[in-house]
NUTISE-994263 format. One record per residue (C-alpha): residue number from 1; residue in three letters; x, y, z. Coordinates in Angstrom, 3 decimals, decimal comma. Example, Ala and Ser with C-alpha at 12.3 -4.5 7.8 and 13.67 -1.06 7.14 Angstrom:
2
{pos 1; code Ala; xx 12,300; yy -4,500; zz 7,800};
{pos 2; code Ser; xx 13,670; yy -1,060; zz 7,140};
END
This chain:
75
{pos 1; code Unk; xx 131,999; yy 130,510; zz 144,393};
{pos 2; code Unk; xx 135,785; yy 129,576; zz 144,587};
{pos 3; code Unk; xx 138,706; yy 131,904; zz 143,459};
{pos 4; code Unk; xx 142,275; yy 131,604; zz 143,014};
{pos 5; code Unk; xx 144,878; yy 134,312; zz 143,246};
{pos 6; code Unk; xx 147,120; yy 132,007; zz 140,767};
{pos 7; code Unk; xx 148,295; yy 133,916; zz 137,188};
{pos 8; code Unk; xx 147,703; yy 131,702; zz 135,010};
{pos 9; code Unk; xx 144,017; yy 130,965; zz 136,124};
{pos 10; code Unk; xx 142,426; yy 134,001; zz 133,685};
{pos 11; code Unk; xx 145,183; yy 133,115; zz 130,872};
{pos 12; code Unk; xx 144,215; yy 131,870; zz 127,435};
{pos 13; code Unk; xx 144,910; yy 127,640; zz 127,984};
{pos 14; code Unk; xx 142,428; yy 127,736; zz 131,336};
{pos 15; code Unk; xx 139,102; yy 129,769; zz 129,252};
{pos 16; code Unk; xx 136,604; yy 128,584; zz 127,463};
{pos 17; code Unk; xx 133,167; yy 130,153; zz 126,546};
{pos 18; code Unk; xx 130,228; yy 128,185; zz 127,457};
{pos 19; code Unk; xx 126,558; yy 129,078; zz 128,282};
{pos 20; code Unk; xx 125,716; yy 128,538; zz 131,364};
{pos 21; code Unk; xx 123,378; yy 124,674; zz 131,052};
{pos 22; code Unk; xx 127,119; yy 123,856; zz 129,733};
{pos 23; code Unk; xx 128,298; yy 124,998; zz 132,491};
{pos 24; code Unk; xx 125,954; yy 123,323; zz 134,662};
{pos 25; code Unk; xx 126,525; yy 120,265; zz 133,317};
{pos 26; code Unk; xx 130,236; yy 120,343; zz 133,517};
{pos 27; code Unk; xx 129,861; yy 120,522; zz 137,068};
{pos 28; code Unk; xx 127,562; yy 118,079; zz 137,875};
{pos 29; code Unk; xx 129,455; yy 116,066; zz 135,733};
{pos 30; code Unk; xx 133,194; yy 116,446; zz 136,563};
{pos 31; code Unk; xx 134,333; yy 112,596; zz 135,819};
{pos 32; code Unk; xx 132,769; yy 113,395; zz 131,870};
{pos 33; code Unk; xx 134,288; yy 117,081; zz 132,124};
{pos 34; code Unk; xx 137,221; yy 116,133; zz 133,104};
{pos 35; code Unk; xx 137,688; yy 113,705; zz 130,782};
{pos 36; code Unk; xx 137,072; yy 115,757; zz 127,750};
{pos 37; code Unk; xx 139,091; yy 118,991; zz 129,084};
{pos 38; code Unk; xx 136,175; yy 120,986; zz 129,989};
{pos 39; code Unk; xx 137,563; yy 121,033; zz 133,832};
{pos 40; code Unk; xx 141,017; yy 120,699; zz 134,937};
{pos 41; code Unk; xx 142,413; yy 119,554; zz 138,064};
{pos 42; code Unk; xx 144,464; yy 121,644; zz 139,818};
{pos 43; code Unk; xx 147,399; yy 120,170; zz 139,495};
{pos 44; code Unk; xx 147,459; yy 120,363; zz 135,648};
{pos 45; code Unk; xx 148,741; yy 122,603; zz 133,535};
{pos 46; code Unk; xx 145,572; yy 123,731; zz 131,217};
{pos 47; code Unk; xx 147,447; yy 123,903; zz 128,523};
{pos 48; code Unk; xx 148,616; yy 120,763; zz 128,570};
{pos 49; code Unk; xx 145,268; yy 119,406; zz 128,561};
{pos 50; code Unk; xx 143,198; yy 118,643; zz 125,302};
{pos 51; code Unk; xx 140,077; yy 119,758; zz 125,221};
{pos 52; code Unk; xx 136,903; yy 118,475; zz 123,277};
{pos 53; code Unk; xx 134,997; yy 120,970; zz 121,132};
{pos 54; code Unk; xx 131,133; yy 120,189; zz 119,612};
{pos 55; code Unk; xx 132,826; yy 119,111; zz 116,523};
{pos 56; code Unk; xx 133,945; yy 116,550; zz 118,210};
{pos 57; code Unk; xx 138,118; yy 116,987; zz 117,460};
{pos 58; code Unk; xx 139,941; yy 117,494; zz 120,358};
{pos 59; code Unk; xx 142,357; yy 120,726; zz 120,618};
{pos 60; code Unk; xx 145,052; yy 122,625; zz 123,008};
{pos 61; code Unk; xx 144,445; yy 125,684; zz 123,691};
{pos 62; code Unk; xx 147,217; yy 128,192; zz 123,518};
{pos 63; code Unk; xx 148,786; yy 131,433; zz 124,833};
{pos 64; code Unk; xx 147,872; yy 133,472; zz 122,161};
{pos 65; code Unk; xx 144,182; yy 132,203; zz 122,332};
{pos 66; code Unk; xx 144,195; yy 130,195; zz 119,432};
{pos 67; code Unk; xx 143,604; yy 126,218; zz 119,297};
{pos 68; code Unk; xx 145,327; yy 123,569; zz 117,485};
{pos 69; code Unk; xx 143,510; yy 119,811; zz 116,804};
{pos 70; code Unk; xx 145,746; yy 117,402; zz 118,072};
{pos 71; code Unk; xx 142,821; yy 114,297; zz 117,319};
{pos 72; code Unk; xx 140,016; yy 113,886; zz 114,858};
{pos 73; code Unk; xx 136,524; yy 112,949; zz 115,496};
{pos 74; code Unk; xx 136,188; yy 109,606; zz 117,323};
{pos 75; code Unk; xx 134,270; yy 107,245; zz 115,949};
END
């Protein structure tokens, strides 16, 4: 397992919840994860980064732990 001894890396913006096949998945899958939000590069600022919930909106994640949808559900 990795670590970091960055700040921000246990802040609201860089969390999510997921079980751990999700979790799995996300990292066999980084291109998809990625994509949606579920990982972030390094480089990014998490909460800058929109991520893409089950409901299929996407949402940034903020400071005070709450979300906010920036899209609707694609069709």
């Amino acid at each position: 397992m990795g670590g970091s001894r960055a700040g921000w890396i246990n802040e609201a913006p860089n969390l999510l919840l997921v079980c751990e096949p999700c979790n799995g998945f996300f990292e066999d899958h980084p291109a998809v994860s990625y994509e949606a939000g579920w990982k972030v590069q390094s480089w990014r600022s998490p909460g800058d980064v929109a991520v893409r919930y089950a409901d299929g909106r996407l949402y940034r994640l903020g400071a005070d732990g709450r979300r906010t949808v920036v899209a609707e559900v694609r069709v």
